[in-house]
C-alpha positions as CSV (number, residue, x, y, z in Angstrom):
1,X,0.0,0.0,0.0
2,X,2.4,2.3,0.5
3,X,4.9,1.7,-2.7
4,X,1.5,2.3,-4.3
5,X,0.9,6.1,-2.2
6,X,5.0,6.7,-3.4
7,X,3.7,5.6,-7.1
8,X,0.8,7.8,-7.0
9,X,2.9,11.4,-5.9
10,X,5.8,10.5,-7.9
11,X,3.4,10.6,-10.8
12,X,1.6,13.4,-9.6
13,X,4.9,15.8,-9.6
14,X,6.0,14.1,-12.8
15,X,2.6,15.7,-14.5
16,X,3.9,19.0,-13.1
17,X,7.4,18.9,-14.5
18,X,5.5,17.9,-17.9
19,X,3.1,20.6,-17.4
20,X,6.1,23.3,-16.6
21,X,8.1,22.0,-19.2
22,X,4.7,22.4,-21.9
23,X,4.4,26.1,-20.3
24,X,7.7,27.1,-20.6
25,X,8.3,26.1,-24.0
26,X,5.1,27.8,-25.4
27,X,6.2,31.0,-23.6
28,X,10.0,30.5,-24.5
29,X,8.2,30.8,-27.8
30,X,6.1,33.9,-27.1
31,X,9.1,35.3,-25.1
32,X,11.4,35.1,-28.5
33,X,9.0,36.9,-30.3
34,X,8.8,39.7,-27.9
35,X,12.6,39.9,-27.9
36,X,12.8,39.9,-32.2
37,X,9.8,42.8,-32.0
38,X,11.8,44.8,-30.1
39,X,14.6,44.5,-31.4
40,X,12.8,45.5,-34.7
41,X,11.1,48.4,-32.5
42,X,15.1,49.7,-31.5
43,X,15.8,49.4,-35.1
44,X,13.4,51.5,-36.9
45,X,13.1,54.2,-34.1
């Protein structure tokens, strides 16, 4: 019973590293473009 409790919240952080991981990529993303705009921004001004 308990290996099965340690299963259970080792799989339960895992799905938050994956979720983390899924959010940080997609605003990695987001956070490039913001950089490249402004950079644009500095350019033309």
């Amino acid at each position: 019973m308990n290996h099965f409790k340690n299963l259970i919240l080792s799989l339960k952080s895992t799905q938050k590293n994956i979720l983390f991981l899924i959010l940080f990529k997609k605003y990695s993303k987001h956070f490039l473009q913001l950089k490249r705009s402004f950079k644009k921004q500095a350019i033309t001004s």
